[in-house]
C-alpha positions in Angstrom: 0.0 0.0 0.0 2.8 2.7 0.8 3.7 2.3 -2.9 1.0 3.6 -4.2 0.6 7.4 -5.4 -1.2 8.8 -2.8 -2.2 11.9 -5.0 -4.0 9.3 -7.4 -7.4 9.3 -8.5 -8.9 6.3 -8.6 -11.8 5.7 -10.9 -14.6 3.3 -10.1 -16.7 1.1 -12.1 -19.5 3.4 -11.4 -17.7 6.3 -12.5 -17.0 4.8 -15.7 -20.6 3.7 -15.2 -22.2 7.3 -15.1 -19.9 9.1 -17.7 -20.9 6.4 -20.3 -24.5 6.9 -19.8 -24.1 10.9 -19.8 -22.0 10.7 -22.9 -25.0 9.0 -24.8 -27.4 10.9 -23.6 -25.5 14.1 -25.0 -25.2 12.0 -28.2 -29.3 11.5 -28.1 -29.7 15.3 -28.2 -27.0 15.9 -31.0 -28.5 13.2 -33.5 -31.9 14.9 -32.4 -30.5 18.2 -33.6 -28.8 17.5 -36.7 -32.1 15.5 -37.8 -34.0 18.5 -37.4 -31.8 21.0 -39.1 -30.8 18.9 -42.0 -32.2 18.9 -45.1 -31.3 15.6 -47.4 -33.7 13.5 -46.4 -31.4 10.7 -46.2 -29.2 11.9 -43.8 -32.0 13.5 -41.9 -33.0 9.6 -41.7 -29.7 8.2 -40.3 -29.2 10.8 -37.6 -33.1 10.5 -36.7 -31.7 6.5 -36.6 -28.5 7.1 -34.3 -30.9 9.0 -32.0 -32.8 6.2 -31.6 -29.9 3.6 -31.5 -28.3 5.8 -28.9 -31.6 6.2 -27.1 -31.5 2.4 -26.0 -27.6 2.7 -25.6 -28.5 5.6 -22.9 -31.5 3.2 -21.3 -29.5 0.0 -21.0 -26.6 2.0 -19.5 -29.3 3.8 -17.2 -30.4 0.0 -16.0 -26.8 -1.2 -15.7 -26.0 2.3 -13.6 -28.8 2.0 -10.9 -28.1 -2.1 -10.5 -24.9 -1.4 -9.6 -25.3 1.7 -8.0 -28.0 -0.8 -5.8 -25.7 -3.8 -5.4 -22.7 -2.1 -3.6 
């Protein structure tokens, strides 16, 4: 134990946990966006897409979040 940095952060499994989920739900609101403001109707199709893709990415890391968050 003394040979460990004592100035070291140490980051947890829920840490990793909680910026994962954040991160997709920032990438839920971008897709949103750029589906909204573009106009080929195609592309506008595969962001409205990753927006939903992402959307169950967020909810599954929500679910896997508050198990462990429960469990320890």
């Amino acid at each position: 134990m003394e040979d460990m940095n004592r100035n070291e952060i140490e980051i947890t499994t829920y840490d990793r946990l909680l910026r994962a989920w954040e991160n997709s739900m920032e990438l839920v609101r971008d897709y949103e966006m750029y589906s909204k403001r573009i106009e080929d109707q195609k592309i506008k199709e595969i962001f409205k897409r990753y927006a939903e893709d992402e959307g169950r990415h967020a909810a599954e890391l929500r679910e896997l979040l508050l198990e462990y968050k429960n469990k320890n």
